[in-house]
Structures are given as C-alpha cells and as structure tokens.
N, C-alpha and C positions, 0 to 999 in steps of 0.2 A: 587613651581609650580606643579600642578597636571598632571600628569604622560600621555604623548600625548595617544589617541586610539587608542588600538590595530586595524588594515585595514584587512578584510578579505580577498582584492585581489590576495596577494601574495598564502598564502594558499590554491584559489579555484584553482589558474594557474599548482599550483604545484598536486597539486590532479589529475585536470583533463589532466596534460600530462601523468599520467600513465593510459597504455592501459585495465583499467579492465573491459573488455567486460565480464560479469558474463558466468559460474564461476571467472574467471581470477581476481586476485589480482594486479600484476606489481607494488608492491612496492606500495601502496593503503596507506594500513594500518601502512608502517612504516614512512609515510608520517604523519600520523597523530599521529602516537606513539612521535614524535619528536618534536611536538607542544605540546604535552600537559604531556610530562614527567617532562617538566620542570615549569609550574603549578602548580608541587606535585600529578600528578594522575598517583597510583600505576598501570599500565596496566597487563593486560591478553593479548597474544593473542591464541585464541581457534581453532582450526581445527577441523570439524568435515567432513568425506568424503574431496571431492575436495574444500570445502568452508573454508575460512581463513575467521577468524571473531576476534574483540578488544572487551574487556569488558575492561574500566577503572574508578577509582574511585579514588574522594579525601573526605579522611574524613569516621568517620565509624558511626558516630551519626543519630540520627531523626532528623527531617522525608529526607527522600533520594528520592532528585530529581533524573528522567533520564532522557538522551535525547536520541533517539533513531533516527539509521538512515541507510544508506546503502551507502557503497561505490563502487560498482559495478553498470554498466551501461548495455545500450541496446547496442547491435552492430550499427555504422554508418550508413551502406549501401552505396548503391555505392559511391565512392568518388568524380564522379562528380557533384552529388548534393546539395555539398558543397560547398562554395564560400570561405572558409578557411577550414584549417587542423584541423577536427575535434577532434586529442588530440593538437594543436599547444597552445590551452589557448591565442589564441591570442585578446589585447584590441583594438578596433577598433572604433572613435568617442565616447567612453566613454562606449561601450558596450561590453563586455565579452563574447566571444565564444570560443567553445567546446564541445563535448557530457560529459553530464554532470554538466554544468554550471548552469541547471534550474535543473535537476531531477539527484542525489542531491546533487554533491559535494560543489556549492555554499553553499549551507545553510548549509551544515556542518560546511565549512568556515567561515562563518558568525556567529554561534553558536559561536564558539572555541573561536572567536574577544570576541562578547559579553560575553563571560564567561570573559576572559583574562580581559578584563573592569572591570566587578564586582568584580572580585578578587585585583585588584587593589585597586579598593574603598574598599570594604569591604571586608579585610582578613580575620577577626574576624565574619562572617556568622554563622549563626546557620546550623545543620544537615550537608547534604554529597551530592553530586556530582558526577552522573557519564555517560557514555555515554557506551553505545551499540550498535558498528556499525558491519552491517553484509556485508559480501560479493553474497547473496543469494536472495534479494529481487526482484530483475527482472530475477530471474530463477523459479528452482520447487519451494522454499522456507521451503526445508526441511531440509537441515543443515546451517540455518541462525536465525534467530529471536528465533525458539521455540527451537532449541536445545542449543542457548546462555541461554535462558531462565529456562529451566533446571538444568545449571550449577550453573547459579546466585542460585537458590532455595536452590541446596544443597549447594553451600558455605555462606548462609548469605547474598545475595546480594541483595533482590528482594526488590525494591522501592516498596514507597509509594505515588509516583506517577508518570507520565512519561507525556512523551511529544514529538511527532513522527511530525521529520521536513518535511514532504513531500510537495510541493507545492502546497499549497490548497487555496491559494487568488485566486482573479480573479483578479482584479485590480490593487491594492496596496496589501505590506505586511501586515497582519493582519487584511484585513477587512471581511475574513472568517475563522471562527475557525471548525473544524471537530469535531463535540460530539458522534459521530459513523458512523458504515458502514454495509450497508445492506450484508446479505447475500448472499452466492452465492452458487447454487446445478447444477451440469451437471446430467444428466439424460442420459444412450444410450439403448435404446429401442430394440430389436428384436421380431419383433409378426410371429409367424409359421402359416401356413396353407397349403394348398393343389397344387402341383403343376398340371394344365392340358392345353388341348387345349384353345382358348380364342372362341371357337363355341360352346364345348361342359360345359359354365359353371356349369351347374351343377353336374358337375365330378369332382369339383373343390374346394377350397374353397380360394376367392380370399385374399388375406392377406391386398394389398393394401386400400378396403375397408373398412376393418374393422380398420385398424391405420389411417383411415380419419377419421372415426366418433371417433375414440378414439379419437385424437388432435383436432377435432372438441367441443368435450365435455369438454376438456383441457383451452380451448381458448375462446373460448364461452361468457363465464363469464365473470370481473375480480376479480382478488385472494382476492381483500380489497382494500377499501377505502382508506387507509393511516392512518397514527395514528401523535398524535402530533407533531413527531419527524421527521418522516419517510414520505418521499411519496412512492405512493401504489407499492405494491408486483408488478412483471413481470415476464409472461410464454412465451419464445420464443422458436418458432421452429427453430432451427439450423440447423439439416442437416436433409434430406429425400432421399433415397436410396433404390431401389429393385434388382438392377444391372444383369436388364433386357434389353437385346438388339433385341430380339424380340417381333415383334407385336402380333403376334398370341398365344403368350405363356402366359397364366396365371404364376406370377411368384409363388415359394415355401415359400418364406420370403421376408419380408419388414421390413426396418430399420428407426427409427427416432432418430434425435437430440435433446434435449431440455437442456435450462439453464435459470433456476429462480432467480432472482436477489430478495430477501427475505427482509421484512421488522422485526419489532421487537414481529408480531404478529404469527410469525410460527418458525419452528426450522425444519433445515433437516430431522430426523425423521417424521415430523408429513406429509410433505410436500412428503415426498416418499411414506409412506401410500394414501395417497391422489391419486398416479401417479396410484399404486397396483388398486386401487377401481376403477379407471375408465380402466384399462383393463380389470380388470373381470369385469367389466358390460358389455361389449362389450362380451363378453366369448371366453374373447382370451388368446391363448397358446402362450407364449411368456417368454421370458428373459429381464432380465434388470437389468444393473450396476448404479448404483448410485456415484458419489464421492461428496462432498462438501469441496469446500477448505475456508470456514471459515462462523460460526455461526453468525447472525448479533448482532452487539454489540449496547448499549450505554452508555455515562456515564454522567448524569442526571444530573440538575442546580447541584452545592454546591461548596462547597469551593475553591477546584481545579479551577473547571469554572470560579468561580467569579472572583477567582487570577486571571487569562490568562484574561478576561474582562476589569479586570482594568488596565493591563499592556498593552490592545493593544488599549484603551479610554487615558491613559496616556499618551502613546507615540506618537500618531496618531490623537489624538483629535477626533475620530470617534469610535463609539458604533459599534464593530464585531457583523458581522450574525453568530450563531448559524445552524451549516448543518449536512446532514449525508449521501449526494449525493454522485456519482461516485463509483469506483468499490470499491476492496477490497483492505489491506493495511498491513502493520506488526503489526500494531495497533491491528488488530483480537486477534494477541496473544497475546500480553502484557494486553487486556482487560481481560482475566482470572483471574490475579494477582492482577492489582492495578488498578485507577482511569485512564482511558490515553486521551489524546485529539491529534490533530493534529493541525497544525499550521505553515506555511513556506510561504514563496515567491511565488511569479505570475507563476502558469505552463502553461504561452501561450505556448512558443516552446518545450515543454518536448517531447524528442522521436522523434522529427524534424529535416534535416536538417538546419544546420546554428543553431541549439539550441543555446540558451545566453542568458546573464539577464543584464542588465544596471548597471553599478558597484556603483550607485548610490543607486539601492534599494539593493544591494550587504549592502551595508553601512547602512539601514534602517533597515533592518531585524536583525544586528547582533546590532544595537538598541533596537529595540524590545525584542529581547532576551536576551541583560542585564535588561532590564525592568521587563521582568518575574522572572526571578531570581532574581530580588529584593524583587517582589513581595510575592513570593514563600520560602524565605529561607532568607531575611536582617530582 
C-alpha cells in the first residue's frame, strides 16, 4: 500500500502559532528544522544581525532545486479586528486562520507536504533539494535573502534554479506564475532657493515653482510603453513638503517624493540620470538621495518555465499566466544567481485581518509542488 500524504495543516498551525512578527523568530525556524531533519536535509541555521535565517539541503548533486521563503510576518494590528486569535491557527468550517496562513507560512507548509510526497515516491531523484527560508522578508530585507545568499555562494550552495512560494495566484493555486518583478527606485528631492516676503517676489527666488515644473516635466510623459513582459514604467509623486506655515512667506526650500516602479527597459542608474536632467533644466540647486531596493528582474520562456508550466497544466488542467505585476520580492535577489520564478497560493487576505486560506487549496498547492519536483529533478 502506498504510503498516505503527507497533510500540510498540522505544519501551517504549528508555524503560525509562533509569534514571528519580523524581526522576531519564536521558535519559526525550529519548527521547520524538525520536519524536515528527518527527510535527510542537513540544516544551517544563519544569523546575521537580529535576523535568524535556515538554509537546508538534501543531496549534494545537479542540478539543485530551491525553494525559497520567509517565515516571519507582518504585526496583527489591533486585536479587535480580528474575529479569532491571530497566532491561534485556528480551523474554522474548513478554513485556516492566522497571520501568516496566506503570506507565508501555509505554503511553506504545503511545500515541506509536497516535498515529503515526492520523496516517498521517488527516493532515488536525480540532483539536490534545498530551501531557504528567511526571517527578514517583510522587514529592511537586509540580513535575509541576500545575506543567506552569500553564504550559499561561498559554501557551494548556490542552485540552479529556485523557486519563491509567495502568494501570487489570484484564484486558484497555480494559475499565475511570476517570471519577474519590476523595479523599484525612491527618489527624495530637496530643490533650494531664495527665501523672501510673498509681495516682494522678486527678492526671492520661489523654490515651490520651480519643483512644479520640475515634477511637471517628470510626469508629463509616460516613462514607456511596456515591453512584452512588463507593463509600462510608473513615476509617482509621494510626498510634497515646504513646511511653511505662513502665507506671506516665500518659503527657502521645497521637498519632493517620488518612487518608480521600473520595467525591464531602464536600470536605477539610468533612471536617476534621467531625475539629475530634469532639475538642471529647471536650473535648480538642489539635493537628492536616491535608494532602490531591487533592479527589475526576468527570467525568460526556457526550461525552468516550461518545467513549472507543465506542472501547474498537469496538476490543474489549466495553462498558467505568465506575469511580472506587483511589488518587489526576495526573488530580486536570487535572480542575480540562477533562473527563479514565483509561484504560491491565492493572496486575497495577505496582511489582513482574519488572514486564512481554505485547507483545501492548503492541500492543492502542496500538490502542485510535488508535481514540480517531479517535474524538475524525477
């Protein structure tokens, strides 16, 4: 008799009663160290700063899947807005709630199921197995993903191709795959000028004017049309500030916000050149900090894709969309190294009160994910 399936409910219940509002761990990761030690996957676990992070791996052969993910959460919020105990894991008419349940300790759970399946069938797999989960993903994201990633590099660890559970269906599991993510660049602007009376303008030199026609010149446009993959670039004004409380006061300085959400047709650099030109054309004296928290990525039809295609056509009987919407993701970093796509369960309630996921697609998804790992490495 063939060996019952592994259930991802007990796992996701257990995950998400520890409290790891990011940074915060609470026993996360040894939760997960304990499913899957006994698997055969040799764990790590990494601290870098306050962030607790797992690299584990079974097998040291080609080609090396990963699966990558985070077990650290968003804070609750008020607790009345909850209709249960947001770490309770409680199942109610057949649906699963907790912070955590959609974004992402379910799908890790479900993962671990679905691994735990294929290794029962196919113990005898080709190549290696591993996962990388970070405690850092809904914080700065600077001792999670890229500094696990580092580690991997100099020990030998760095797959050949990955696979990041974040909730990116809309409907059902797997009927959108993520082939990349646009970029993202903040911009915080300071343009100088002249402070005077608001009768005697021309003793003045008004600053506020000159950062209208500058974000007029900004915005005007748009940045591109879109490219096959990507829909078009976006320049948003986010904040505007002279933090002037008088009327009669020409102010001395004017402040702007922006943040571009980037297609695969510009790179931060080019795109902060871009910001440089239209204040000197204005001929404004001014400052301006630039950050970008991740370069837009993609990773193009081929084998990888075609794999995760036919595993979510196999299992699902429906042909996934292909997307590269929505923000940014840990994907950014792993796209440096190797091949990565994205792929998880429905994010209606992610970051929600009452968040949860039907333990039904609980059961679906970690489907789907022995199906890729069939695909990928039987």
């Amino acid at each position: 008799m063939p060996p019952l399936p592994a259930d991802p409910l007990p796992l996701a219940q257990a995950l998400i009663r520890c409290r790891s509002v990011t940074p915060a761990d609470d026993g996360a990761l040894a939760v997960l160290e304990r499913a899957l030690a006994p698997l055969g996957f040799a764990c790590h676990r990494l601290r870098f700063g306050e962030v607790e992070n797992l690299f584990a791996r079974r097998g040291g052969a080609g080609p090396h899947f990963c699966y990558a993910g985070h077990t650290d959460v968003v804070p609750p919020g008020p607790r009345e807005a909850w209709t249960r105990d947001p770490f309770g894991a409680e199942v109610a008419e057949g649906v699963l709630y907790g912070r955590g349940a959609c974004d992402m300790k379910g799908g890790i759970a479900a993962f671990v199921a679905g691994l735990s399946n294929f290794l029962a069938a196919r113990p005898d797999h080709r190549g290696s197995i591993s996962l990388l989960i970070t405690g850092d993903e809904e914080g700065p994201a600077r001792d999670g993903t890229a500094r696990v990633l580092e580690w991997m590099a100099a020990h030998g660890h760095l797959p050949d191709m990955a696979l990041v559970g974040e909730p990116t269906s809309r409907a059902r599991p797997g009927d959108v795959i993520k082939v990349g993510r646009r970029g993202s660049l903040t911009a915080w602007i300071a343009l100088r000028g002249i402070q005077g009376h608001s009768a005697y303008p021309q003793r003045a030199d008004n600053p506020i004017h000159r950062l209208v026609r500058v974000l007029h010149r900004l915005t005007a446009e748009p940045l591109d049309s879109g490219t096959e993959f990507f829909e078009p670039s976006t320049l948003q004004v986010t904040g505007f500030d002279v933090g002037n409380a008088a009327s009669n006061v020409i102010p001395g300085e004017a402040r702007a916000m922006l943040n571009i959400r980037f297609n695969d047709r510009h790179t931060a650099e080019g795109l902060a050149a871009m910001l440089h030109a239209a204040l000197r054309a204005e001929g404004a004296r001014y400052e301006m900090r630039v950050e970008c928290s991740g370069e837009s990525f993609l990773t193009p039809p081929g084998p990888f894709v075609a794999a995760l295609r036919r595993a979510v056509a196999a299992e699902t009987g429906q042909e996934p969309v292909l997307d590269t919407g929505g923000g940014t993701s840990d994907a950014r970093f792993i796209a440096r190294h190797c091949p990565v796509a994205e792929l998880g369960g429905v994010g209606a309630t992610m970051h929600q009160a009452d968040e949860c996921v039907p333990v039904t697609e609980l059961r679906a998804l970690a489907g789907l994910y022995r199906r890729v790992l069939e695909e990928v490495l039987a």
